[in-house]
Each structure stands twice: as C-alpha cells, then as structure tokens.
VMD Tcl script that draws the C-alpha trace (Angstrom):
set ca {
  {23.57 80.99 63.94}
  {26.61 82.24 65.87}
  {28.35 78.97 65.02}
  {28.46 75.39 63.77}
  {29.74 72.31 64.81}
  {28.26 68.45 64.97}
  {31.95 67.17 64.99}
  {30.95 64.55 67.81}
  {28.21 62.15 68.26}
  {26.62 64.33 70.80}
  {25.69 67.56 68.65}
  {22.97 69.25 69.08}
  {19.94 67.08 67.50}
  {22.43 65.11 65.98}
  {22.36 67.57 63.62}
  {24.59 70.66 65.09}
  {25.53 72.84 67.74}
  {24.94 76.54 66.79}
  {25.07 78.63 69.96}
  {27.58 76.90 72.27}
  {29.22 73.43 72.20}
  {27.03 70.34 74.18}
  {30.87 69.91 75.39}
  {30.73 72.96 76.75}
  {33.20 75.21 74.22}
  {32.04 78.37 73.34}
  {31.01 80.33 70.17}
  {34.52 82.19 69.89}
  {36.33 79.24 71.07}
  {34.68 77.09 68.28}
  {34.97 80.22 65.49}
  {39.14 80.26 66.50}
  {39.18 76.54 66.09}
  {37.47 76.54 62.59}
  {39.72 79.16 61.94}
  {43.05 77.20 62.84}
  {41.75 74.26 60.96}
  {41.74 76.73 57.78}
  {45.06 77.82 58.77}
  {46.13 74.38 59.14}
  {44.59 73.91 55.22}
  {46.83 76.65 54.10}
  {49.67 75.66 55.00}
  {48.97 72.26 53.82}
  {48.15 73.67 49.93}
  {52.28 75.04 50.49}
  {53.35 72.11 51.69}
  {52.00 70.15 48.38}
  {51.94 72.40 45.65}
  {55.28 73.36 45.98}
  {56.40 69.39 46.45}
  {57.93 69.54 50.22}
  {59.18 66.88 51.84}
  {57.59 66.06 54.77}
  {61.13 64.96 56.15}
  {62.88 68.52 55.82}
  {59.80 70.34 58.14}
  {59.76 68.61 61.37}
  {58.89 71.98 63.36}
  {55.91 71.83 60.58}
  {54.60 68.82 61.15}
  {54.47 68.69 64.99}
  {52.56 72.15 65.34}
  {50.19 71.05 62.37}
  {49.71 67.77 64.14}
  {49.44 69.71 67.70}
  {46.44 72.11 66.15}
  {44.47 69.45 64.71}
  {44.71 67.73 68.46}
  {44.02 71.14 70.09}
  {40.58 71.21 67.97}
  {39.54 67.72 68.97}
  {36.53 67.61 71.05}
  {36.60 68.35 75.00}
  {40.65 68.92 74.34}
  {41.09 72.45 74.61}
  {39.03 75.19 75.59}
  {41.35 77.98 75.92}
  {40.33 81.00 73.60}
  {44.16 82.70 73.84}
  {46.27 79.48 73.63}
  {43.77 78.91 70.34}
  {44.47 82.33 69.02}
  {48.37 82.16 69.81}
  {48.37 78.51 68.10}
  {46.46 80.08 64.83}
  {49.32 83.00 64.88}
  {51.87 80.54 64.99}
  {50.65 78.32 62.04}
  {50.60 81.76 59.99}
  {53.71 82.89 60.87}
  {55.29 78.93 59.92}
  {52.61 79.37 56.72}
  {54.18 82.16 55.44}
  {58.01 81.72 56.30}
  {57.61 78.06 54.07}
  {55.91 79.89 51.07}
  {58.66 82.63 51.21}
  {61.21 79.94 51.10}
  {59.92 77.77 48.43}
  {58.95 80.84 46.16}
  {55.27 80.04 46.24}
  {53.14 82.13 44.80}
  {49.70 80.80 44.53}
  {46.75 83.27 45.68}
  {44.06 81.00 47.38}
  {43.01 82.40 50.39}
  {43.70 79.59 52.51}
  {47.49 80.12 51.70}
  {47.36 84.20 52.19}
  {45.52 85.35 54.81}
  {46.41 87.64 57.30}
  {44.92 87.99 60.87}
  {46.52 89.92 63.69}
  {43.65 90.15 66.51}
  {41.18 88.64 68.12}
  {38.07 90.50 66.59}
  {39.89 89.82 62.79}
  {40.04 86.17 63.32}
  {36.44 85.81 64.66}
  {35.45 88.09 61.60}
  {37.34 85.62 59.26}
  {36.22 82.59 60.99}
  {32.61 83.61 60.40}
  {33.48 83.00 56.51}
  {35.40 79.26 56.56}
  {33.66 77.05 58.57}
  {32.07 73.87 58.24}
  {29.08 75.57 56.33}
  {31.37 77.64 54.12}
  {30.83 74.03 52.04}
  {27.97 74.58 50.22}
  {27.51 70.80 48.47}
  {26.32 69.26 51.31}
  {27.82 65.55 50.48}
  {30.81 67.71 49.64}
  {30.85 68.75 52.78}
  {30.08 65.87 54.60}
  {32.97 63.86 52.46}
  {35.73 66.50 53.36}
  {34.52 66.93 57.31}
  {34.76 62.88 57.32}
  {38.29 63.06 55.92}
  {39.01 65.92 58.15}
  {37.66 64.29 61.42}
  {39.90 60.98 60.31}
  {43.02 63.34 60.15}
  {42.11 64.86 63.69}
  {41.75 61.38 65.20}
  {45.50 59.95 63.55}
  {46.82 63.45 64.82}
  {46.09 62.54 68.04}
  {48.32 59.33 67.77}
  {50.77 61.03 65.76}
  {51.32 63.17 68.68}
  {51.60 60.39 70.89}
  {54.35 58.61 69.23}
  {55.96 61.92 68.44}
  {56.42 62.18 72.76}
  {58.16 58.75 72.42}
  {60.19 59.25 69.36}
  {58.72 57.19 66.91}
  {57.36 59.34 63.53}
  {56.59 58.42 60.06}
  {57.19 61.33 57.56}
  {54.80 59.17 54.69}
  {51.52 59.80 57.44}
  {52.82 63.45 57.76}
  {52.78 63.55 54.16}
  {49.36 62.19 53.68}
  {48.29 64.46 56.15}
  {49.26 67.52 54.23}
  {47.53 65.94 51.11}
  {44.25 65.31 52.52}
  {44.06 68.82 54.08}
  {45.09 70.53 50.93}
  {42.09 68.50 48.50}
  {39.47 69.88 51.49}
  {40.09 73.04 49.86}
  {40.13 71.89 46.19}
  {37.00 72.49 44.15}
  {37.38 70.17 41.67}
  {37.66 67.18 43.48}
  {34.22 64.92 42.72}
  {32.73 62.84 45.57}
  {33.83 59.88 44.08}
  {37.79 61.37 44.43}
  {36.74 62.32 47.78}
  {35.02 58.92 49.04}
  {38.38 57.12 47.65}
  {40.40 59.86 49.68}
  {38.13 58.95 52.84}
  {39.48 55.07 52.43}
  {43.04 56.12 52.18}
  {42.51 57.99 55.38}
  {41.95 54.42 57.11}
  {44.41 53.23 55.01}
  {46.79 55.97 56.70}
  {45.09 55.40 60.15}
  {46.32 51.86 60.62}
  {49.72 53.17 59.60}
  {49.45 55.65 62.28}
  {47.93 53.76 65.09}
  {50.72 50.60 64.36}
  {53.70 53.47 65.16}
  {52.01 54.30 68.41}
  {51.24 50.60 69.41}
  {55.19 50.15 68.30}
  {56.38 53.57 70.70}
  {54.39 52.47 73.38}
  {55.52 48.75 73.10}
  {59.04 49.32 72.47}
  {59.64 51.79 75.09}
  {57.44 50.03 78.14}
  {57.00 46.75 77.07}
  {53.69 44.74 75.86}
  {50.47 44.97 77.89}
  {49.79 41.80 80.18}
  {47.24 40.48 82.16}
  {46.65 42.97 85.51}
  {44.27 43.26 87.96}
  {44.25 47.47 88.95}
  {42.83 48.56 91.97}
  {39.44 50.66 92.44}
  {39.81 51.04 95.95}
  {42.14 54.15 97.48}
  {44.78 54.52 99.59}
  {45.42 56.76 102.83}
  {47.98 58.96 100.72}
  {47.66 62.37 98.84}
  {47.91 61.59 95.27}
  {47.46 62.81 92.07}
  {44.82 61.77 89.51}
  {46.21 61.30 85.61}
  {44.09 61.84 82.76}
  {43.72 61.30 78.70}
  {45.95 59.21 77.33}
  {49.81 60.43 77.10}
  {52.00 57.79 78.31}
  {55.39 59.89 78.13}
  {53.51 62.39 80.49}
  {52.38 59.46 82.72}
  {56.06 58.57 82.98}
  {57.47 61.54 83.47}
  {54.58 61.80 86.41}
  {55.72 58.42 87.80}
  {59.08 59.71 88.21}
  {59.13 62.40 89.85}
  {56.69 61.67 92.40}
  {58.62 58.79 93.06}
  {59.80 59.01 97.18}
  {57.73 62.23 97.99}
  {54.54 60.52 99.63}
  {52.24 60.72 96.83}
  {50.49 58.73 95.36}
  {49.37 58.41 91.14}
  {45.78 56.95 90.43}
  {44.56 56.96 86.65}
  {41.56 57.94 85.19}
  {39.55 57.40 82.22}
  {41.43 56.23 79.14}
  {44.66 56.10 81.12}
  {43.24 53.12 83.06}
  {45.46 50.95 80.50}
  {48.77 52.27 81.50}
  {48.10 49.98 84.59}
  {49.23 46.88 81.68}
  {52.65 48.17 80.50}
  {54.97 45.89 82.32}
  {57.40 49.69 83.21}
  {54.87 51.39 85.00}
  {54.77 47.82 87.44}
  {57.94 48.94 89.41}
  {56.31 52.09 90.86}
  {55.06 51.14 94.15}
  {53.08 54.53 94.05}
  {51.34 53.91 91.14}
  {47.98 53.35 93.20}
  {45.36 52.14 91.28}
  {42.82 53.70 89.02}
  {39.59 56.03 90.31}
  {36.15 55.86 89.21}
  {35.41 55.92 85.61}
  {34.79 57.34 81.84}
  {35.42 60.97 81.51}
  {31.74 61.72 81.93}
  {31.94 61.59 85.45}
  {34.50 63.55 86.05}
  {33.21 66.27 87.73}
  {32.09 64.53 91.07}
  {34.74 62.52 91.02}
  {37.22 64.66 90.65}
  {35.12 66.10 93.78}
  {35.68 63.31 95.77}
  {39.31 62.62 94.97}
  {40.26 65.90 96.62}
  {43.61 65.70 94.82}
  {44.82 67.65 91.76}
  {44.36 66.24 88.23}
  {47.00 66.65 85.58}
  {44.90 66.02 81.38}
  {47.45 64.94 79.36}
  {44.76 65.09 76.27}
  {41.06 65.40 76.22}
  {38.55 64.72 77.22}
  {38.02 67.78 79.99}
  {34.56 68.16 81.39}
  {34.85 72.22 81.49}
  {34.81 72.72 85.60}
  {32.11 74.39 87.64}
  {34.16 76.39 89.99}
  {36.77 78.42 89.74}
  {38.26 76.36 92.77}
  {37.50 73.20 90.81}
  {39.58 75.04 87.92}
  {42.81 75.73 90.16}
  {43.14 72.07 90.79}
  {43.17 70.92 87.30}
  {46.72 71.25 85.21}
  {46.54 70.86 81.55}
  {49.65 69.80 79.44}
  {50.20 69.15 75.26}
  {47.23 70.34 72.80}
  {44.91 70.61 76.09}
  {43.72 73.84 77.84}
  {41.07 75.40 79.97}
  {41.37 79.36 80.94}
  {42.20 79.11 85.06}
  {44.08 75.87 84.61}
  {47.60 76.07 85.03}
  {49.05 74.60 81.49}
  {52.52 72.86 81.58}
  {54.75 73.08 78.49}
  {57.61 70.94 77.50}
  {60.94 72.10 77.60}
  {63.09 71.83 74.23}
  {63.90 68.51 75.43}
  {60.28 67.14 76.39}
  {60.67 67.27 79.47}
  {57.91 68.90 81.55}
  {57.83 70.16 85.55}
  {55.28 68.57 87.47}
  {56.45 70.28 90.87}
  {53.58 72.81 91.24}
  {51.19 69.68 91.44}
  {52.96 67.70 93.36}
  {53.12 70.58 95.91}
  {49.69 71.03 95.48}
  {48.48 67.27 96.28}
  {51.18 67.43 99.44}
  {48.70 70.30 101.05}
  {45.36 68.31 100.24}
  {43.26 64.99 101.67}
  {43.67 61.51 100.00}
  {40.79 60.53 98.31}
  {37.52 59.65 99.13}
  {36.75 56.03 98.64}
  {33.61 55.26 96.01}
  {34.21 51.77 95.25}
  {36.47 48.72 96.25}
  {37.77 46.00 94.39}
  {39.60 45.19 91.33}
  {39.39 45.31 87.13}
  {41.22 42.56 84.87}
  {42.78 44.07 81.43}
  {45.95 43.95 79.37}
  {44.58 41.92 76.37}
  {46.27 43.53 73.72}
  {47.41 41.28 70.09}
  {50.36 40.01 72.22}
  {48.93 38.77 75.47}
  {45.96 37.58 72.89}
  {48.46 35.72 71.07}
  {49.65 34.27 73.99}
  {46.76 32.69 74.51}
  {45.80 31.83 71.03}
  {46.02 28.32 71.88}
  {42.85 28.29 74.25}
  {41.30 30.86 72.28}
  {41.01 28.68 68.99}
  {40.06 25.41 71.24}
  {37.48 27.34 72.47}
  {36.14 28.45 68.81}
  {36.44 25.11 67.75}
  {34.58 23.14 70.33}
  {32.17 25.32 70.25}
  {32.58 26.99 73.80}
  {32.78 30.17 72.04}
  {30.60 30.83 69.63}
  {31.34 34.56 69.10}
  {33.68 37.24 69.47}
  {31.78 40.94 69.97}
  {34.13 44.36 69.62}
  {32.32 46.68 71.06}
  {35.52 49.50 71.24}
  {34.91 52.61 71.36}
  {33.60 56.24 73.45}
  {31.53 56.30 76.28}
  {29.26 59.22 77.04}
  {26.97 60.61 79.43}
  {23.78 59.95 77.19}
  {21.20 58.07 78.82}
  {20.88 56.16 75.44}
  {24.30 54.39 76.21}
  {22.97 52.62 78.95}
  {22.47 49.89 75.78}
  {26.05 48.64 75.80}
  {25.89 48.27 79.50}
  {22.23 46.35 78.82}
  {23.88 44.38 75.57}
  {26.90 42.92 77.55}
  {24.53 41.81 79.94}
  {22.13 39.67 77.71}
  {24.93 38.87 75.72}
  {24.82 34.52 75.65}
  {27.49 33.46 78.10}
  {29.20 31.34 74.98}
  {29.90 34.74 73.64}
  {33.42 37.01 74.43}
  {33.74 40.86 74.18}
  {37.05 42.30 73.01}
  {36.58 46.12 73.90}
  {39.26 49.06 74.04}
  {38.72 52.91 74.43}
  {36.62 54.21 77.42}
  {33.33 52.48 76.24}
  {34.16 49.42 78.40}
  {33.44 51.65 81.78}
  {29.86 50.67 80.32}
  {30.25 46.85 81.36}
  {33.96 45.88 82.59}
  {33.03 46.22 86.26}
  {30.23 43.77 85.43}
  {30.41 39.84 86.83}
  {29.90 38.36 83.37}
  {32.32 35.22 84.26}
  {34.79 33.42 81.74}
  {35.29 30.91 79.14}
  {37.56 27.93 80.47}
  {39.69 30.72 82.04}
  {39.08 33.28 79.33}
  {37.27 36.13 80.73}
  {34.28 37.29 78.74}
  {35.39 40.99 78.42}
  {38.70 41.48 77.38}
  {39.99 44.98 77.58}
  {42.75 45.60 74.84}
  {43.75 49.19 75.96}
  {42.53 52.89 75.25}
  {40.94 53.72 72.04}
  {44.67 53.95 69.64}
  {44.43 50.58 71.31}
  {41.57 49.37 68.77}
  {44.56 48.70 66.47}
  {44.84 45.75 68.66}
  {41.62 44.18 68.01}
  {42.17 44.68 64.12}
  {45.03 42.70 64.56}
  {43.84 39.54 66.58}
  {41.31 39.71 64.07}
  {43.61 39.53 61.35}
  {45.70 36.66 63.12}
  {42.26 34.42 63.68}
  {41.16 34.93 59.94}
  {45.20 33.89 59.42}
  {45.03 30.29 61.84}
  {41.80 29.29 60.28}
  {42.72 29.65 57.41}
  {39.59 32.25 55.73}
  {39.66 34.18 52.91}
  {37.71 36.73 54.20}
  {38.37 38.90 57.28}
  {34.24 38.66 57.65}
  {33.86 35.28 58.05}
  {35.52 35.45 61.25}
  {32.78 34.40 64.31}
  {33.23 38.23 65.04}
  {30.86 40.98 64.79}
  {30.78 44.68 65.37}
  {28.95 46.47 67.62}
  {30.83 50.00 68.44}
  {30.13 53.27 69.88}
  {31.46 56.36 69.12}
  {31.80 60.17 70.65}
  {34.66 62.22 68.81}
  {36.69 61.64 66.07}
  {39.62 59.21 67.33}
  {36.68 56.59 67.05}
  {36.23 57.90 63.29}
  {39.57 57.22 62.02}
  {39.57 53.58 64.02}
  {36.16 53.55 62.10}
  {37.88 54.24 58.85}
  {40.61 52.27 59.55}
  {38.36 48.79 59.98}
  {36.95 50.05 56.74}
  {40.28 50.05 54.87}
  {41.34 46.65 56.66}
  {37.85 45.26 54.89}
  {35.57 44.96 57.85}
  {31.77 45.32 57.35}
  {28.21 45.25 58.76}
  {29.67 47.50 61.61}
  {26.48 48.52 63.80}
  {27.36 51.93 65.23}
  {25.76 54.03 68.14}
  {24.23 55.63 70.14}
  {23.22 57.28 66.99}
  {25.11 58.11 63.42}
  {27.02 60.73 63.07}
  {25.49 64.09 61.93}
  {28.45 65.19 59.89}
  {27.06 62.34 57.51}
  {24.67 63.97 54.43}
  {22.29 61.20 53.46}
  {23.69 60.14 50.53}
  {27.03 59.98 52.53}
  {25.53 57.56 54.45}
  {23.53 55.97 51.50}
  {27.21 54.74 50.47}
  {28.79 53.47 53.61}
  {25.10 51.62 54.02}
  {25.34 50.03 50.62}
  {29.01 49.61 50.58}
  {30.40 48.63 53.59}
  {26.75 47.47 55.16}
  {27.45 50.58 58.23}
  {24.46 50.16 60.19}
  {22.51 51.66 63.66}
  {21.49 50.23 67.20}
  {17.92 49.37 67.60}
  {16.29 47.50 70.45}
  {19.32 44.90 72.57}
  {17.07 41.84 72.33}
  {16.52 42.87 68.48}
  {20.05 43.38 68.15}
  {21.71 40.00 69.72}
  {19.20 37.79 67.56}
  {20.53 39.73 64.34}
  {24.31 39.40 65.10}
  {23.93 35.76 66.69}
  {22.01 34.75 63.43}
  {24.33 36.54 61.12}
}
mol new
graphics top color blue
foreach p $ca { graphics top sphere $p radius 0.5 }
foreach p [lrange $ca 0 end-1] q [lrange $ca 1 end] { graphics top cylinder $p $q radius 0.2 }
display resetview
C-alpha cells in the first residue's frame, strides 16, 4: 500500500485508506504528516526524559500544538507548508536536546531529514502500521487522535491568551509513551482515560477564552437568508480570526456570513455590535463546494474542515490561515503580534457579486451551560412534571454519508416530550427542522461548535447536582453521538473520564479500534453502535 490512514470515521471500509485520503489528501501529503507526527514524538521523548518544564518552552509548545492541528483531518493539505512545519520541529528538536545535554539514541529523538524524497523515504518506516501489536496500536492511535483533537482547542485559546502549561505537559507525556515499548495495554488504556481527563481541562480554558473575552452565548435567532452586499464567507472555528475579520471589514461595504462550525459565533454577545455581520450561509462543511459556488464571495478557513476545491478558480477564492492549507490558496500568517491582514480578501469580495440566495429564514441557538442555567428553573419543572421526559445529546460531526441521514430521521421520530441538546456541526442534520418546544423550551438546543460539547457535560453535571443523584447516569439523558475526526474523539474521551456510559456512536465505529480495543470500551463503559431509528428510540426511551 502506498499509505495508511483510517484516522476519521470515513476511511476507506472503515478499515483504511491506502492509496489517497476519502478527504481528498494525498499519498505524500499523508506520508509528511505521519512523518511530522513522529517528529512531534521526538521531541516529546526530550521534552520528558530530560524533565522540561513545559512553562520555560512556549515557542515549543505552540508549534507542537500547531503540527498536531495541521495533521487533523480536512485541515491542511499543503505538501510544502507540511514539509517546512516537519523541518521546523527538527530544527526546535534538536536545539532543546543540545541545551539540556540529552543524549538518548532513539530514533524518534535523532533523525535527520533534509528533502522531500528523504522524508517520504522515512515516512514509509513510522507510520500507523510501523505498530505491529495491533491493540497496541489501536491504544496509542486512540491516545494520539485524543491529543490531536485537545490541540485543536489548545490552539484556540492560545489566539486568545488563555494556556495551561499542565495540558502542554501532558501532551508531551502521552506522545513520548506512543513510542515506549514497554508500556502494556493496560498502562496504555489508563493513559487513554487521562487523555479525557486532560480533554475537559483543555476544552474548560477555551470555553473560559472565548467567554471571558466576548461574553457568554445567548439566545439568537441568525439569518439564512442573504443580503444585496459583497461579503465574505468565514469558516472552521477560530474566533480571534473571526474578530479580527469583523474589524476590519467594518465601514468598507462588505458584508461577513459564517459557515459551518462558525455558525455559533452568531451567540457571543461582541460579535452583536457589527451591523455587517450578515447572517450565516447554507450548512455543514460537506456542502461546501456548491455553496461556496453560489456565494460568489471569497472564503477565509480559519481551521478545517476544507473540501479540497475542483478548480483552480475555485482555489484562488479560498484563503487559508493557522494550521490550515491547500496548494493555490493564498495562506495568511500572523504577525509576531497575532495580528493577521485580511486586505487581499476584502479587495477580492469588493470586485465580486453578493450571494446567491438558497434559503430564507432564521435558526435559534446560544444554549450553552450559562444561558442553560438561566433557564434551569423551567428546565427542572419541566423534568419534574413530566413534560420532559428526556434529554438526547446527539453532539457531534456531520458528514456527507448517506448513512447520516439517521440523525436527521431520529430527531424526527423522536417523542415530542423529548429535548435534544446538540453542539458541533451534526445539528445541520435536524436544527432547520420544525420540531416545536416544550412550554417555551425549544426541542433542539444548539450549545455551540464541537469544543462547545464541554457545555453539555456541564449542564449535565449541574442537573445530576439539583436533583440531587449520585450518579451522572441516572440523569433522564442519553447519548446518541456522531462522529467524523478526532475533535469528536477527545469530547468522546472526555465524557468517558467525566463517567458517562452506554454512549451509542455512529454512523459506524471507528476503524482505528482493534477488536479487543473495542471489546473493553463495550464491556467497560457500555460504547455501543446505531442500528435501525425505530429500534433505537424504544431502547433509549426504555433504558
């Protein structure tokens, strides 16, 4: 095979891509990014075996947290910025061990790449498969997929100022045991549970950057419909990049839409006094490509997920910022103060049509822990008259599978005494469905983007806390989740550490789990599929 990867839910046969990505990266774009990962290992064995502190190497810790991001699925599919990223972790790698004295030989640690055709020749050799033990392997690409998805929010409360050097640390510790040999499965498992563990740490620092610095999510109604304007469409997930956005088109006649996962920046009370901040456009990041179409305006990622283009034209429009990249995109760095330019594509949207209307009307979200707790008071009236008589998360990824057309079909069947709490792109599936309210409380509430899930973990900490349970799994609650790339496994791992079980998980379980793998999160932890919807609703309503 020219190269291996099942890192999301939609690998090849659920069991691995081996001659391009199904997301569309190719075989030397996936061989550089199992090679940074390795890189990425190596300097995590320095980091711990000579007993840094995570504190004394911020430069360290943002461009290890930047590659793991960069190797996240549909992030970044730019071979050279890969390469120049791997060169760069080497270079830090080596200029640490020189430092610190270290002296140990793994390879990891002390290898040496200077081209192209050496790195694909080394990358060939520490892959995924490199593992031989497959529940070995399936263990340390769980833990590994965790880190990648609290990377991701690392990076996002790095933009805002807010870091924790004890996640950084953890970070470098669960990197550097993916290379150690003597590690059993058991250490490993209990190393998978401190990843949640380290996950809710994470994901609390970027629900306290982004709530600090705009202000708690509220109720909103966003708007679907266009405007006559140019504008600019905002993607991912970056909310210092969607500020920075706001402001400086501010006064020149165009206007910002969202898309995707950024729909929730439409709830942060400091993105209300732009009167340019139009709505949001169409939907999940599946779509994208005729959408993008009809919006006629340039699109600016901030993160993944990029659908790669199918023009060249298509290309020219799209800017990429952060750990994302896509060759014929124009990329935008930061300058040494964070602050990025946004001029070309603002010029750019000034020469082009508004966008095309595809739908009219509005979406109600903003129900994160604190608007929640706002209305805690109806909520637990409702439980206890019986109004509501269950709470469903479905959080989570949405995808272009035909098989996820079941959360769109659940949420439908779904009794009308029952509520959805939902965050991360999977509610495109059902929150521009009519599916009513609960004396005033709508039936879907949308907590936020998928870092957002921390939310949910929280109101559901705060019921089991006002009626008074023992157990966070006696809550009226159940779990029925989906799940693409690996930001949904570490809020997976994280509801594992906070004690949450019988999660059903879909459209199918990841490949990356060996069966014994799964054999223990089954017994353990009672992980389970998605069958038939009708099957399904009986066994959660019954349960």
């Amino acid at each position: 095979m020219s190269m291996f990867c099942y890192q999301c839910q939609e690998t090849a046969k659920n069991t691995g891509c081996t001659v391009k990505g199904v997301c569309g990266k190719t075989e030397e774009v996936a061989k550089l990014q199992d090679l940074l990962i390795y890189a990425v290992k190596g300097i995590s064995e320095v980091v711990v075996k000579t007993g840094t502190n995570a504190a004394d190497i911020a430069e360290i810790n943002h461009e290890v947290v930047k590659s793991l991001f960069i190797t996240i699925t549909n992030a970044n599919f730019d071979a050279a910025a890969i390469e120049a990223q791997i060169l760069k972790v080497l270079g830090l790698r080596d200029e640490l061990a020189s430092e610190k004295g270290y002296t140990g030989n793994s390879d990891a640690a002390t290898f040496h790449v200077t081209t192209r055709e050496a790195m694909l020749d080394k990358a060939a050799t520490v892959g995924v498969l490199s593992t031989e033990n497959e529940d070995v392997r399936s263990l340390r690409e769980l833990i590994i997929y965790g880190i990648k998805g609290m990377a991701a929010y690392v990076e996002h409360a790095i933009n805002l100022g807010k870091e924790n050097t004890d996640v950084y640390g953890f970070m470098y510790k669960g990197l550097a045991a993916t290379l150690d040999n003597t590690l059993s499965a058991d250490d490993l498992v209990a190393l998978t549970l401190q990843t949640g563990e380290v996950g809710v740490t994470a994901m609390a620092l970027l629900d306290e950057a982004n709530t600090s610095r705009y202000g708690n999510p509220e109720i909103t109604s966003v708007n679907i419909g266009v405007r006559k304007n140019p504008a600019i469409l905002i993607s991912g997930h970056d909310l210092a990049d969607m500020e920075q956005l706001l402001e400086q088109t501010a006064g020149t006649g165009v206007d910002v839409y969202t898309h995707g996962e950024m729909l929730p920046a439409h709830y942060y009370p400091a993105f209300k006094k732009y009167d340019h901040f139009a709505g949001n456009y169409g939907n999940a990041w599946w779509k994208q490509l005729e959408e993008f179409e009809s919006f006629h305006g340039p699109v600016l990622f901030t993160t993944n997920c990029i659908v790669p283009p199918r023009t060249p034209e298509a290309a020219a429009k799209i800017f990429t910022t952060g750990a994302t990249g896509f060759p014929g995109c124009t990329h935008i760095e930061a300058d040494e103060n964070g602050k990025k330019d946004f001029s070309a594509i603002i010029e750019l949207a000034k020469t082009l049509p508004s966008p095309e209307e595809i739908e009219t009307g509005s979406i109600v979200g903003g129900f994160a822990h604190n608007q929640v707790f706002a209305l805690a008071d109806q909520v637990v009236d409702a439980v206890k008259s019986g109004a509501i008589k269950k709470f469903f998360v479905m959080a989570g990824c949405d995808g272009r599978a035909k098989s996820r057309n079941y959360y769109t079909e659940f949420a439908e069947k779904l009794p009308k005494d029952t509520v959805i709490l939902t965050a991360g792109c999977a509610k495109y599936k059902y929150n521009k469905l009519n599916l009513g309210d609960i004396n005033g409380i709508p039936r879907v509430l949308d907590a936020g983007q998928c870092n957002d899930s921390y939310s949910l973990a929280v109101i559901a900490m705060k019921l089991k806390e006002i009626f008074g349970l023992a157990d966070i799994n006696e809550l009226p609650i159940a779990y029925n989740i989906a799940w693409y790339e690996q930001k949904a496994v570490i809020v997976l791992l994280a509801l594992l550490h906070l004690g949450v079980k019988n999660i059903h998980l879909g459209p199918t379980l990841p490949g990356f789990l060996s069966p014994n793998v799964a054999k223990v999160l089954v017994d353990t932890f009672g992980i389970a599929g998605i069958g038939e919807v009708d099957d399904d609703i009986a066994l959660f309503m019954n349960a």
